[in-house]
N, C-alpha and C positions, 0 to 999 in steps of 0.2 A: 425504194432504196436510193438513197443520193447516190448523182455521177460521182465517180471520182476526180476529185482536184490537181493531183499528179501519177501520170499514165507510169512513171518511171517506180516509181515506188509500190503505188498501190496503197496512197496514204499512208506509210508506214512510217516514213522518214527516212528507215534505213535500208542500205544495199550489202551484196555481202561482194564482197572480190571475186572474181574466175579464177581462181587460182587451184593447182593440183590437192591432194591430200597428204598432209607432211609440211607442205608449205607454213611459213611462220604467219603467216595473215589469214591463212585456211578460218574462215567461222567468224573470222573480226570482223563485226559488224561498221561500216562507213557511212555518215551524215549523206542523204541524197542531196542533190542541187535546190528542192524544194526549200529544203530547210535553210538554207544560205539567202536563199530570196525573202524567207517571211523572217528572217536576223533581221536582213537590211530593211526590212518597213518595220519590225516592230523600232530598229534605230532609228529611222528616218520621222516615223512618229513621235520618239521619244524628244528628236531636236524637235521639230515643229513647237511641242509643250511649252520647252525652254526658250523658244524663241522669241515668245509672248504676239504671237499672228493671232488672229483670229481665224474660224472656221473660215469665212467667205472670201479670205484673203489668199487661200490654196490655190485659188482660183487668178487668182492674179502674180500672169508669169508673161513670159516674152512673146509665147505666141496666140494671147488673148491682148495682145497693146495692138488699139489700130494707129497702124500708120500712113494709111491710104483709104482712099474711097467712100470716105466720111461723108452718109447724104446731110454734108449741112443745110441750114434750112436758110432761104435768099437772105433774110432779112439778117442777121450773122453774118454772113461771110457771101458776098455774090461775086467778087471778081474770081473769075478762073485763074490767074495766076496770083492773087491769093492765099486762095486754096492750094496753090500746088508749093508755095512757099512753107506754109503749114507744115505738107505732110513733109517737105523734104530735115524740116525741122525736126517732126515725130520722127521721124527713120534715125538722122544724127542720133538722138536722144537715145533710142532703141540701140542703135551699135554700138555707142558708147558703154552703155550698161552695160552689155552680153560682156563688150572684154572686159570691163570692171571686174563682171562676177567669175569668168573662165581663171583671173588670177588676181584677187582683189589685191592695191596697193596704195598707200598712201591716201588723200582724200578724193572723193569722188561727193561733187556737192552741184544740185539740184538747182535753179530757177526758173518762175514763172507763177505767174498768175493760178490764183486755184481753179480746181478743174482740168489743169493742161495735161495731167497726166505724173505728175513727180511723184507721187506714195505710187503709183502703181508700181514703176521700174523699183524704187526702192524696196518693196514687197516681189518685185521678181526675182533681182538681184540674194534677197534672202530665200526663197523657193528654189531657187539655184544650187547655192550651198547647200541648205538640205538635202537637196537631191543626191548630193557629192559626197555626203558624209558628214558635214563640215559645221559646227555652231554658228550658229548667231543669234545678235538680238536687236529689236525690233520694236522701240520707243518713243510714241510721242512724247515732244519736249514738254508742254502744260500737263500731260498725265504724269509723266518722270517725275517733276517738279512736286505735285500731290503726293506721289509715292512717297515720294522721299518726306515728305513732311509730317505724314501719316506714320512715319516708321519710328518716328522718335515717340507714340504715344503705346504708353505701357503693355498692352495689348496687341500689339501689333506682331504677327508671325514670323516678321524680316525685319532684322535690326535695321538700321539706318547705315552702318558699316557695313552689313552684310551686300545690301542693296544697293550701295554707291557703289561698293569693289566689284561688283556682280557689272555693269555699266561700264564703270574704265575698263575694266580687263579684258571685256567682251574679246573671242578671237575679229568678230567683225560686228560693227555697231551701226543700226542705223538709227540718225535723229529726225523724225519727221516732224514740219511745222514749226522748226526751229525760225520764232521771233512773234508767234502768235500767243508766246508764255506774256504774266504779267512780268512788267520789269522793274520787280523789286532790287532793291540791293542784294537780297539774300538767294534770288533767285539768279542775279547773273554773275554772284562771284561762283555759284552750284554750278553753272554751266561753264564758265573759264575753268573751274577744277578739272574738272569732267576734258573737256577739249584739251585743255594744256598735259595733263598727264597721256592723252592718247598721240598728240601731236610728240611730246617728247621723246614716247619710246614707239613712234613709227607705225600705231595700229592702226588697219585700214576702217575708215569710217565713213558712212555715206550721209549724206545732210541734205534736205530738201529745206525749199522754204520760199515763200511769197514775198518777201522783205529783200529789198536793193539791200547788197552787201553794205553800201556807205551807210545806211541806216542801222545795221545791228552793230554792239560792244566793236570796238574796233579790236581789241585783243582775238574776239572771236575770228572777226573778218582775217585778221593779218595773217593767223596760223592754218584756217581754212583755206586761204590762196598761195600759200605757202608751196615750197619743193613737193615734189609728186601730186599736186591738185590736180586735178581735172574740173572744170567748169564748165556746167549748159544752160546755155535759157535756151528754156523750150517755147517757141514761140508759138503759142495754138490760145485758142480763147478758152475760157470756161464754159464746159460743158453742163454742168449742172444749173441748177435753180428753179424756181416754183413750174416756171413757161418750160416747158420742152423744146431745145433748141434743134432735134434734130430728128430724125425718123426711127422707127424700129432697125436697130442691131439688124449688119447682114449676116447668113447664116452659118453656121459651123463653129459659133462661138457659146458654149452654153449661156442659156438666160442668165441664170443665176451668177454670171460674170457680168454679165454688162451693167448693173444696179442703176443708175440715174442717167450715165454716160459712159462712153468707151472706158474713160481713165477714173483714177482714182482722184487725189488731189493734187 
């Protein structure tokens, strides 16, 4: 026979009141705390869906980002204060995010080289929220772009209107990889729509990207550093590539978090 999963109930779900006999609530049966706990994950699962993460991306929240003690390897990084400018980098980057996510506002946008870690905070930032009850959603800018293009053909499940309004409206939007899109015309007035409708009516939106601000659409740039911005470069090298730059993950971190390197992109 299976243990039981909650000692209070008795797997039942429900509790009855202590109350006398005559009593108006005598026999009315009450939801146990059980059932309030498995709402909030079947909710917490339900945003996850809509958030469009991926499985391995659950895994990447605030206290799986390292921000110390990194075995880099000499040939990378060998001055010790170096290294210790890094992490103090990783950590900024780190504290910044957590308050981002505690009360998102206005824009909160990403620089650095790939590898340094920026989709990771951006995917904690959204594990956050989830956590809190709260939507979001969570878009590379070149997949976005396909979506969106894919949505105009007859067959397609989400209209192109459905899918765009679904992107501006987001309560909180992250664009990952923004400047690694091609840059068609068609593709950066999509992304001016998209930004200008969220800068106008003040929705909080998080933006990563490899690209000096001077180099992308300057409309993008001027509204992204705009009132309520927050800006980081994260100053850490890239972690990933063919060579392993760094030793085995220290421990307490599940494997299947660390994929190539500490951070994401």
């Amino acid at each position: 026979m299976d243990a039981l999963r909650c000692p209070i109930c008795g797997d039942l779900g429900w509790l009855r009141r202590d109350v006398p006999v005559g009593d108006p609530n005598f026999g009315v049966p009450i939801p146990c705390q059980c059932q309030a706990a498995q709402r909030s994950q079947r909710s917490r699962e339900q945003l996850f869906a809509l958030s469009r993460l991926g499985e391995r991306q659950r895994l990447m929240t605030f206290e799986t980002f390292y921000t110390s003690d990194i075995p880099y390897d000499d040939t990378v990084i060998s001055a010790p204060q170096q290294r210790q400018e890094i992490y103090r980098s990783l950590r900024q980057a780190r504290e910044a995010a957590q308050r981002f996510a505690e009360e998102p506002h206005g824009w909160f946008v990403l620089l650095g080289e790939n590898g340094c870690g920026k989709t990771h905070l951006g995917v904690a930032i959204c594990n956050e929220r989830i956590r809190r009850g709260e939507a979001v959603l969570f878009q590379v800018v070149p997949d976005l772009l396909d979506h969106l293009r894919s949505a105009f053909a007859p067959n397609s499940s989400l209209t192109y209107d459905e899918l765009f309004d679904q992107v501006r409206e987001a309560p909180l939007l992250v664009l990952d990889d923004l400047g690694a899109q091609s840059s068609t015309a068609w593709a950066q007035e999509k992304l001016f729509q998209i930004v200008n409708h969220r800068y106008n009516h003040n929705l909080p939106t998080v933006v990563t990207t490899n690209v000096p601000l001077e180099q992308l659409d300057s409309r993008l740039a001027s509204r992204m550093t705009d009132r309520g911005s927050t800006l980081l470069l994260i100053k850490a090298p890239d972690f990933r590539g063919d060579t392993p730059r760094r030793l085995p993950a220290a421990s307490g971190v599940p494997p299947s978090a660390r994929g190539r390197g500490p951070h994401g992109r």
